[in-house]
C-alpha positions in Angstrom: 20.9 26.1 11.4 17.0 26.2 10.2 16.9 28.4 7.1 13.7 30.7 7.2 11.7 28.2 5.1 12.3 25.9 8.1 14.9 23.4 6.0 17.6 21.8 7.6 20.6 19.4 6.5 20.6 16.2 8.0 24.6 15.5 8.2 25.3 12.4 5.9 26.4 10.2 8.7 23.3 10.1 10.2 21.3 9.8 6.6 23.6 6.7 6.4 22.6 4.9 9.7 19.4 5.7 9.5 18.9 4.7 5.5 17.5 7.9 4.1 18.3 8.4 0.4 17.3 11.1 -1.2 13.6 10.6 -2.1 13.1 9.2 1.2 9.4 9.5 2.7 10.1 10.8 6.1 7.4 11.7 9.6 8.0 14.4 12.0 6.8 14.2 15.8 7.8 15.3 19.0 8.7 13.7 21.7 8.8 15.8 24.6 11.2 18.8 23.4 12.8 17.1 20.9 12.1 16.9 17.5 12.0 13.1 16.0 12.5 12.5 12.3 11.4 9.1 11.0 11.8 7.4 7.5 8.7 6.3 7.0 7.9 4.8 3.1 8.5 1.0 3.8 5.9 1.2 7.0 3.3 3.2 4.6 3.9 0.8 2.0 3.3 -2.6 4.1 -0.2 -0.5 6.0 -1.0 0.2 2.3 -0.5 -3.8 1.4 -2.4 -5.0 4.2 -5.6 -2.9 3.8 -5.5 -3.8 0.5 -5.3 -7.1 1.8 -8.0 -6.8 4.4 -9.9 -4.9 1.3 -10.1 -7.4 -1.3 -10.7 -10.3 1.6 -14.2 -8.6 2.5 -14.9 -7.8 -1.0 -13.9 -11.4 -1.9 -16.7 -12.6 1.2 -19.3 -10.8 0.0 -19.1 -12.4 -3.8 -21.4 -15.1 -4.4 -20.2 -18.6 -4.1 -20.0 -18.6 -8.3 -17.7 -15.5 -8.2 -15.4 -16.5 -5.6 -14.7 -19.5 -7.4 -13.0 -17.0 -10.2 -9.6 -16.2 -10.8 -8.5 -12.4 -10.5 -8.2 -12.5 -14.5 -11.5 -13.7 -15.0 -13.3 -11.1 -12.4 -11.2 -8.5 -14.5 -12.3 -9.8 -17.5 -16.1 -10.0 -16.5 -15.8 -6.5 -14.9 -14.6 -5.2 -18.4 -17.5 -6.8 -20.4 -16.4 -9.8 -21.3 -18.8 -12.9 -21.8 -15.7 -15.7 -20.9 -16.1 -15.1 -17.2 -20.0 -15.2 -16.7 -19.7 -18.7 -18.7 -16.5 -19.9 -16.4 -19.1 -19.1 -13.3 -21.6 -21.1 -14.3 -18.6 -24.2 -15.0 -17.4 -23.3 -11.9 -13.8 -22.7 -13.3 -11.5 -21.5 -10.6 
């Protein structure tokens, strides 16, 4: 039964084959008149890894060839303040 805020119980069961825990991300969609209920936090998570991915790839391509070269500590480092990774560019330190 659908209480009157529109909240169901999904019998454990089904939970079980499907793998929803509690704190389980989950989509809702219809396919023709049925209602489909889909976990859905590992597929968000891997889209969210690979534009990050894609992200950091064209930020990467549009460093100069001196900033590429640099290791994700030194960018962090130079994009705090500090004067180690603007002398590791010019040495061309990875």
């Amino acid at each position: 039964m659908v209480s009157e805020k529109g909240q169901v119980t999904i019998p454990k069961h089904i939970r079980a084959e499907a793998g929803v825990l509690p704190g389980t991300e989950v989509s809702f969609s219809l396919d023709g008149g049925k209602i489909v209920i889909t976990p859905v936090a590992s597929q968000v998570r891997n889209d969210r890894r690979e534009r990050l991915r894609a992200a950091a790839a064209k930020v990467r391509n549009t460093l100069s060839p001196e900033f590429r070269q640099l290791s994700a500590q030194e960018i962090m480092d130079f994009l705090r303040g500090g004067d180690d990774a603007t002398a590791s560019a010019g040495r061309g330190h990875p």
